[in-house]
C-alpha positions in Angstrom: 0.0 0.0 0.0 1.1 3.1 -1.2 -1.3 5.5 0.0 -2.3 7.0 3.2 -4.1 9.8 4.7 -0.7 10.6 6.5 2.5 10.2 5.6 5.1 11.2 8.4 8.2 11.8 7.1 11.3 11.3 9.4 10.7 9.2 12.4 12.5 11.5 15.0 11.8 12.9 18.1 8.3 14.5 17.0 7.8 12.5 13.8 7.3 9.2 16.5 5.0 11.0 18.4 2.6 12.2 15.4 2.8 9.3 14.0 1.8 7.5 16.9 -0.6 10.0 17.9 -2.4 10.1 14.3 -2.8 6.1 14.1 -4.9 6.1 17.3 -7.6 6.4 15.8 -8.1 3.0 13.6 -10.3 4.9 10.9 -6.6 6.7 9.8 -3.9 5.8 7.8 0.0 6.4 9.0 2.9 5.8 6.7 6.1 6.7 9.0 9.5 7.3 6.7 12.7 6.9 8.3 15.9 6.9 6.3 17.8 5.1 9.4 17.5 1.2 11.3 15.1 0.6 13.8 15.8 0.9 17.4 14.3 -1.8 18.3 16.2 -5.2 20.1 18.9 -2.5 19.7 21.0 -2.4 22.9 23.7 0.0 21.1 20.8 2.3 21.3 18.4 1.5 24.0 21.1 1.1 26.8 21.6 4.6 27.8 25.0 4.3 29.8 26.4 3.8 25.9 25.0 7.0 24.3 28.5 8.4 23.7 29.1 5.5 21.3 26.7 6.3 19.0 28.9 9.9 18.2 30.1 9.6 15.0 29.1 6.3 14.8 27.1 4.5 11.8 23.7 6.0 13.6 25.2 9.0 13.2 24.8 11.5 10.0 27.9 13.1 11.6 27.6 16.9 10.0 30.9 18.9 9.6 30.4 22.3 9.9 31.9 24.9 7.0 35.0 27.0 8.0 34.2 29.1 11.4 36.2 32.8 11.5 35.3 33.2 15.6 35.2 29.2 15.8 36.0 25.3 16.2 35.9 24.0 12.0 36.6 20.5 13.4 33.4 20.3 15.3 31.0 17.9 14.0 27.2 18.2 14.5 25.6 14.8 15.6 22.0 14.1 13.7 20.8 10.7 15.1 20.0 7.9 11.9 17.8 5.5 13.5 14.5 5.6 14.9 13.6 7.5 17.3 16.2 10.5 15.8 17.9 12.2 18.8 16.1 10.8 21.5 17.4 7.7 20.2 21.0 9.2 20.7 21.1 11.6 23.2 22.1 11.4 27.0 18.2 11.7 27.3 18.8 14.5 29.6 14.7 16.1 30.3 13.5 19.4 30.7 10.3 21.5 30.3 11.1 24.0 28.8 10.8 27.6 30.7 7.3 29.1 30.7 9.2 32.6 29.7 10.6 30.8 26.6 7.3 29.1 25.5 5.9 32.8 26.1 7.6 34.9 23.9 6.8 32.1 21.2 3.4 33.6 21.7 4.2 36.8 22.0 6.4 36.8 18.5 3.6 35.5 16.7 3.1 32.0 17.6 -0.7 31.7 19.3 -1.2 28.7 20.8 2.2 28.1 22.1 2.6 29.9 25.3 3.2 28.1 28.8 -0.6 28.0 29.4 -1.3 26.2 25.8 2.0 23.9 26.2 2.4 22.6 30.0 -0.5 20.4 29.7 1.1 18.4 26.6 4.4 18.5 28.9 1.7 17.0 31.3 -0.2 14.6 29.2 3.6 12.9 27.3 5.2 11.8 30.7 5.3 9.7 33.9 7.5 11.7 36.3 8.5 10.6 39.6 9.3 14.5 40.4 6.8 16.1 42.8 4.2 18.1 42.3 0.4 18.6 40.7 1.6 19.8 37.5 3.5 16.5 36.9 1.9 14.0 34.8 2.3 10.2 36.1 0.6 8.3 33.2 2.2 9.9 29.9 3.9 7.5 27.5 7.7 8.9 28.4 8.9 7.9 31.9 11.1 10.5 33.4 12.8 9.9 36.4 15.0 12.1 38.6 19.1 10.7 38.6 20.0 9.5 41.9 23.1 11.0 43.7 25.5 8.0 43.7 28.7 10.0 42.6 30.5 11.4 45.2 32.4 13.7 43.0 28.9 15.0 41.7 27.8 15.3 45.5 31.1 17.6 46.3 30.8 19.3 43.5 26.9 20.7 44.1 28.6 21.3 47.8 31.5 23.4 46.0 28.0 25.2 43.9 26.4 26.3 46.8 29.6 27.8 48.4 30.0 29.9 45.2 26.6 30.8 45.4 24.7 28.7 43.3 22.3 26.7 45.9 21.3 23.4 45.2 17.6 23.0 43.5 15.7 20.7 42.2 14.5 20.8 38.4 11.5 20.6 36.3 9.0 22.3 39.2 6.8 24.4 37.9 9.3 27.3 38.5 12.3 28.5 36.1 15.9 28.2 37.8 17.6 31.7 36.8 20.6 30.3 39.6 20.5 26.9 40.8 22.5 23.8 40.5 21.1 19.9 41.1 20.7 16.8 39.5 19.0 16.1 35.9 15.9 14.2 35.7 16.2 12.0 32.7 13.8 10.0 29.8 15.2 6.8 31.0 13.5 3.5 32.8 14.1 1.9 35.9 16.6 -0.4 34.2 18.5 2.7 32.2 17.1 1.7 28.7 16.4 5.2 26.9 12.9 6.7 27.1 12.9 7.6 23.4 10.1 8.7 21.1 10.3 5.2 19.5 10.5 3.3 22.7 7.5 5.5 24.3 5.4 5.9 21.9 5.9 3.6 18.8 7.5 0.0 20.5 3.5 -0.5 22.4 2.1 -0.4 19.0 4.1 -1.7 16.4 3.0 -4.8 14.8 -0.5 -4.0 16.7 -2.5 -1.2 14.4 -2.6 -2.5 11.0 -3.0 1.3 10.0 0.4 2.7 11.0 3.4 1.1 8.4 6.7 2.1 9.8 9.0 1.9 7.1 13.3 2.0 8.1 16.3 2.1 6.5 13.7 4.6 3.7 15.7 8.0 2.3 13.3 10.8 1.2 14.5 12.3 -1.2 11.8 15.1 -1.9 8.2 16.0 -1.5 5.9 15.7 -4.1 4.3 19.2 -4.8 1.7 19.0 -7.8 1.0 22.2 -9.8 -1.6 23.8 -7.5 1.6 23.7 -4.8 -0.2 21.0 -2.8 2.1 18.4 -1.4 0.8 15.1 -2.2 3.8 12.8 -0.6 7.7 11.9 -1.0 9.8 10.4 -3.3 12.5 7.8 -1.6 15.0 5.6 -2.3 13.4 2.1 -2.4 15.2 -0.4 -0.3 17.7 -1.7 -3.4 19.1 1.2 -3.2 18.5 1.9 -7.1 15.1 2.6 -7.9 12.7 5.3 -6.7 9.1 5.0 -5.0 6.5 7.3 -4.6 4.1 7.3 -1.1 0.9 9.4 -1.3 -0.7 11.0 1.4 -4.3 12.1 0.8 -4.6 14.0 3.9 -1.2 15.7 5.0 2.6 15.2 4.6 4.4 15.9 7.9 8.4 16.5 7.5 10.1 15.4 10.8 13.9 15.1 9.4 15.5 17.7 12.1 17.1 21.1 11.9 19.1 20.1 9.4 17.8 17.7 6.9 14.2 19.4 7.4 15.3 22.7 5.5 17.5 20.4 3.1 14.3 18.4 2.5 12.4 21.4 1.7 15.2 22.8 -0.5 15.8 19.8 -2.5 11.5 19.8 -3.3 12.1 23.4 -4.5 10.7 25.4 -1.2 13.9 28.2 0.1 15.8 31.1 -1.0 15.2 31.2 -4.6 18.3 32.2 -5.9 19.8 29.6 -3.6 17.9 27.0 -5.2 18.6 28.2 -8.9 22.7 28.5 -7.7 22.7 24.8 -7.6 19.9 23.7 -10.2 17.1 23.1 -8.3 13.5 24.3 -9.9 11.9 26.9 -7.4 8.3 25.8 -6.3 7.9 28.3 -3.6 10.7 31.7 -3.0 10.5 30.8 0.9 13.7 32.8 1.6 13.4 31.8 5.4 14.2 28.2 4.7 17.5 27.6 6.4 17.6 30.7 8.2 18.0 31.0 11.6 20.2 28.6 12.8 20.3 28.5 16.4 22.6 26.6 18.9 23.9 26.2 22.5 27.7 26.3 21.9 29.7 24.6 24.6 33.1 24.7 26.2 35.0 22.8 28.8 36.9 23.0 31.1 38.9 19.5 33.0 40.1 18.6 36.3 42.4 15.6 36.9 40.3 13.7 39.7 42.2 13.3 43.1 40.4 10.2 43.8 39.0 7.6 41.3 36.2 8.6 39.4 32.5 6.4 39.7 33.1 3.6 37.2 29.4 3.3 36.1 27.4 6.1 35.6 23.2 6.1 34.2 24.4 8.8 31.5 27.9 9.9 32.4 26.5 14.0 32.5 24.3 14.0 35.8 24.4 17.5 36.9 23.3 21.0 35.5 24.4 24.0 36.9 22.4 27.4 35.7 23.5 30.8 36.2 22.3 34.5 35.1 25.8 36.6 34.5 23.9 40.0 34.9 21.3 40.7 37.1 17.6 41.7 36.1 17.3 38.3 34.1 13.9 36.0 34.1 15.7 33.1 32.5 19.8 31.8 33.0 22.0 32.8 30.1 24.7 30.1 31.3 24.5 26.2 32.2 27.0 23.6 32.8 27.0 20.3 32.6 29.0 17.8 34.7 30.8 15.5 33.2 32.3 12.3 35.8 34.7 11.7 33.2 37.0 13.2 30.8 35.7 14.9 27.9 39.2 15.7 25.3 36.9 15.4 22.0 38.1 18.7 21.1 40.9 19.8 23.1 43.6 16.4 23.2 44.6 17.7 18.4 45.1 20.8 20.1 47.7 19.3 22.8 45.7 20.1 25.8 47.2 16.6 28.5 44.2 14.2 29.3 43.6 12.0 32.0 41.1 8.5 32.1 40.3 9.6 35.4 39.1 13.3 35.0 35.9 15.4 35.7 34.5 18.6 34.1 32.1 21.4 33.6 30.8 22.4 30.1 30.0 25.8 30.1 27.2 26.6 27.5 25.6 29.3 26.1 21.6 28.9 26.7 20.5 31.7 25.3 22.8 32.4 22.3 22.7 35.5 19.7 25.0 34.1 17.0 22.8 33.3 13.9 23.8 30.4 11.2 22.4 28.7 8.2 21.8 25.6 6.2 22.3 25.3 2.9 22.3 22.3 -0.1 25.8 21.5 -0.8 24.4 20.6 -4.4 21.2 19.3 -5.7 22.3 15.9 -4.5 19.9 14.5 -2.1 22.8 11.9 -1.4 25.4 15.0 -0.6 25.6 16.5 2.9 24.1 19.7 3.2 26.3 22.7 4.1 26.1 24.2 8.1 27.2 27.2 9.0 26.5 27.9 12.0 28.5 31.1 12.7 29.2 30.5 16.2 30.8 33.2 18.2 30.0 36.0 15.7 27.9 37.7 18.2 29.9 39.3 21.2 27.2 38.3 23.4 28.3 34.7 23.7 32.2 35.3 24.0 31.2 37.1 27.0 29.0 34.2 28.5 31.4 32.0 27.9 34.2 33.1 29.3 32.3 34.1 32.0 31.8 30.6 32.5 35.2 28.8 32.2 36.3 31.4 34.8 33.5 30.7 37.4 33.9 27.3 36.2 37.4 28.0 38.3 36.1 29.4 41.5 33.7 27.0 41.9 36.4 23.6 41.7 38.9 26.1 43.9 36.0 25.8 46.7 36.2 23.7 49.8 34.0 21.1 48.8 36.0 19.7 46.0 39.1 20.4 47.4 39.5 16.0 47.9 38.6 16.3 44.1 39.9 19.0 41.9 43.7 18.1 40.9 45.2 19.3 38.3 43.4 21.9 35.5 44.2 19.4 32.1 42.3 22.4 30.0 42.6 24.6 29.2 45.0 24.5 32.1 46.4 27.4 34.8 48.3 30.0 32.6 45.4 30.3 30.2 43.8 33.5 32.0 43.3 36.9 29.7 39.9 37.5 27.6 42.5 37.3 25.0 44.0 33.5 25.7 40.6 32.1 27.0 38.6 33.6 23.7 41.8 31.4 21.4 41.0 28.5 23.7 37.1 28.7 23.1 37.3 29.0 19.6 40.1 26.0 19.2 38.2 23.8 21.2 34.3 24.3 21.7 32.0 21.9 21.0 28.1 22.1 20.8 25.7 20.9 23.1 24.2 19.4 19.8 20.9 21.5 19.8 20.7 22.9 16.3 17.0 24.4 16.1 14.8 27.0 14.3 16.0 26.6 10.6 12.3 26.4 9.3 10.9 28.1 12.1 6.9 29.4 12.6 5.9 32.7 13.4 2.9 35.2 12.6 1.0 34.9 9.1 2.4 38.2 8.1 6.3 37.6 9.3 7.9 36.9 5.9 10.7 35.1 7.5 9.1 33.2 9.5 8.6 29.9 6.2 5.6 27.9 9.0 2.3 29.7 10.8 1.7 28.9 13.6 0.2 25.8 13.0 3.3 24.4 12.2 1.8 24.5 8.2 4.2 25.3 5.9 3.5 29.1 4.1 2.3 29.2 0.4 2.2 25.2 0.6 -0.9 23.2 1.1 -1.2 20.0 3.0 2.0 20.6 4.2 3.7 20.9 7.8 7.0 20.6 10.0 7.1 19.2 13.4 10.5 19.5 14.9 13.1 21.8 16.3 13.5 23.2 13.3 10.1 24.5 13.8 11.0 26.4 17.0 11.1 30.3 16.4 14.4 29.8 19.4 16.1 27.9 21.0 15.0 26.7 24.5 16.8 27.9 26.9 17.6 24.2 28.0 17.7 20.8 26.6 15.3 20.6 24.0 14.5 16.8 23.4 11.3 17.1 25.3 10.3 20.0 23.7 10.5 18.7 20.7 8.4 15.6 21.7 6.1 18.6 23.0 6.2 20.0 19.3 5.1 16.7 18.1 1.9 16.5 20.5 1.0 19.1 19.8 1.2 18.9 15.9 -1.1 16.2 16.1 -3.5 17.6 17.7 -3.9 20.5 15.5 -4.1 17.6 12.3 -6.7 16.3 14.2 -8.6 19.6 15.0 -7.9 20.5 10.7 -9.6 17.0 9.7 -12.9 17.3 11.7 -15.8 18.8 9.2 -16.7 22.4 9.8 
């Protein structure tokens, strides 16, 4: 079968979650596209102590990003290829997302997708052992709060609170400007990864025989008919030589990601037109928007050789988040850290930083970042990588945050607490201490908290950069919509996976709400 009402395509961190959401009802046909394997049986990808493996790995589409003037040209952007996209390869770290950040959506244009419209869909995706009324405790996605078995962790929120940064809990209603703790994570009892797939498509598959979830499937572009009505995708059939069509009578949803969602669009003819005609592609719609916007948490770090040995086994290896405002008046942190309980030399050991197997650290990131990028086809090659460029540390904004970070990054391991922790600075080491030497250290040896978002983002009917309304359809297009970071306006101010799960609830809802007769 060939034709559906739906056809989802990208079976990611939202694309899961319409899909599954759609084929509750048995009356409607799902066809799910996913270019990668499945998940399932899979303990390279379920077991979420391994999540580090799958970097640059064969689930990995493992972006390089073009040339940086202001940063790291060695960095490689992780896009997950398998089901379940990034929540299938992320350290599954969970978050609602800031009722401040869901607000401005709103405010910018985006009705329907303040806090108010949004925390019940938080609500109604999770089971959370957190407390509180506004958890949810029967939602698909079981989050659960990490458990404090690493002493170094333990000193280390000790060392937080003497700096100034109490310890707090997360995910309680209430934004933490300043406030360190333990994560609460999309992971099970037994540490297999919460995932999109494993929530909400593993209970079903096999079981509605009107959902198809078709792996190791490559789109290679939408099908737009003269009347610029998207009628399906185009993929690469399984032998890898011919193409197949799949039709969707209803709606075509693209959930690729930040970065193959613009390429996607691009390839089928909808971005910057002169773009498009640069490298042969015919222009459907002049959507100049498309691949715009890039948005990212950029990350440093900064590493301790560990007095004492280091916990052996960890539930993700990145337990702890630290958030901190760097000037006062602010409703939401422009700084986090992570903690890592063991080294972390991906980008510093070419540059000759010293490493150490037993080593901890702090990733300072920037949450709220200004620098702007974009996403662009390398060629009209749907086989060819697309180009990213995201321009990182091209606004002065986040050289300030971040080097505001590596050096309270200092005061807080030269506290009391850690004292029986914190030998040796590895990186970027102790005579590494001017604006001057810490900005040639950031922008040798940053990495990215591997958050790329808002390349196809929505925004108000009349924004003309803004390519998706508000209903997450795509402008100019019909039967057409995105469901996935690419789709936010900005970035969260913290991790965004459930967000993005968010983003998929609530896209089908709205199909839902658009199919019932007037």
């Amino acid at each position: 079968m060939d034709e559906f009402d739906y056809v989802v395509v990208g079976g990611g961190t939202a694309g899961c979650v319409v899909a599954a959401r759609l084929s509750e009802d048995p009356s409607v046909t799902v066809c799910l596209l996913e270019a990668g394997p499945s998940d399932v049986g899979d303990d390279n990808v379920l077991r979420l102590e391994r999540w580090m493996g799958l970097l640059e790995s064969g689930y990995d589409w493992d972006y390089p990003v073009e040339p940086q003037e202001h940063g790291n040209s060695f960095m490689r952007h992780a896009r997950a290829r398998v089901l379940g996209g990034c929540s299938s390869h992320n350290s599954c770290i969970a978050f609602w997302a800031p009722a401040e950040d869901l607000d401005a959506w709103a405010t910018a244009g985006c009705t329907g997708w303040g806090a108010a419209d949004t925390f019940p869909l938080y609500r109604r995706l999770e089971s959370n052992d957190g407390p509180g009324d506004h958890h949810g405790r029967s939602g698909p996605v079981t989050i659960r709060t990490v458990q404090p078995n690493d002493p170094c962790g333990t000193a280390l929120l000790e060392a937080c609170a003497q700096a100034d940064v109490p310890t707090t809990s997360f995910n309680t209603g209430t934004t933490v400007v300043r406030g360190a703790g333990w994560f609460q994570i999309n992971s099970d009892e037994n540490n297999m990864r919460q995932s999109s797939s494993v929530a909400y498509l593993h209970p079903v598959l096999g079981k509605r025989p009107n959902l198809e979830v078709r792996t190791g499937i490559r789109a290679q572009r939408l099908l737009i008919d003269a009347d610029r009505r998207c009628t399906g995708a185009a993929y690469l059939a399984p032998d890898l030589v011919h193409s197949r069509t799949v039709t969707a009578r209803r709606e075509t949803i693209v959930s690729c990601g930040a970065i193959d969602t613009p390429k996607l669009l691009m390839l089928s003819g909808i971005g910057p037109a002169d773009h498009l005609r640069d490298v042969g592609v015919d222009v459907v719609l002049d959507a100049p928007g498309v691949g715009e916007n890039l948005q990212d948490h950029p990350e440093g770090v900064i590493m301790w050789e560990a007095k004492q040995p280091m916990v052996a086994t960890s539930q993700q290896w990145w337990e702890i988040g630290i958030f901190v405002d760097t000037e006062p008046g602010l409703d939401r942190p422009d700084l986090m850290f992570h903690y890592g309980s063991m080294p972390f030399d991906m980008n510093t050991y070419r540059r000759g930083y010293p490493t150490s197997e037993n080593a901890f650290c702090l990733t300072p990131n920037v949450t709220r970042a200004r620098s702007r990028g974009t996403v662009r086809l390398r060629t009209r090659d749907y086989r060819d990588k697309p180009r990213v460029d995201p321009r990182y540390f091209t606004d002065e904004h986040d050289v300030r945050v971040m080097t505001y970070g590596l050096r309270l990054a200092r005061r807080i391991a030269a506290q009391p607490a850690l004292a029986p922790w914190a030998g040796a600075e590895l990186a970027p080491g102790p005579d590494v201490q001017t604006d001057a030497e810490l900005l040639h250290y950031i922008a040798e040896t940053h990495n990215t908290v591997y958050h790329p978002s808002c390349t196809v983002k929505m925004g108000a009917d009349d924004d003309t950069s803004a390519p998706l309304d508000a209903r997450l359809r795509v402008k100019g297009i019909e039967a057409l919509r995105v469901a996935d970071g690419s789709a936010m306006p900005d970035l969260v101010t913290v991790n965004p996976c459930i967000t993005t799960m968010m983003i998929g609830e609530k896209c089908a809802d709205m199909l839902k709400e658009d199919a019932r007769p007037a």
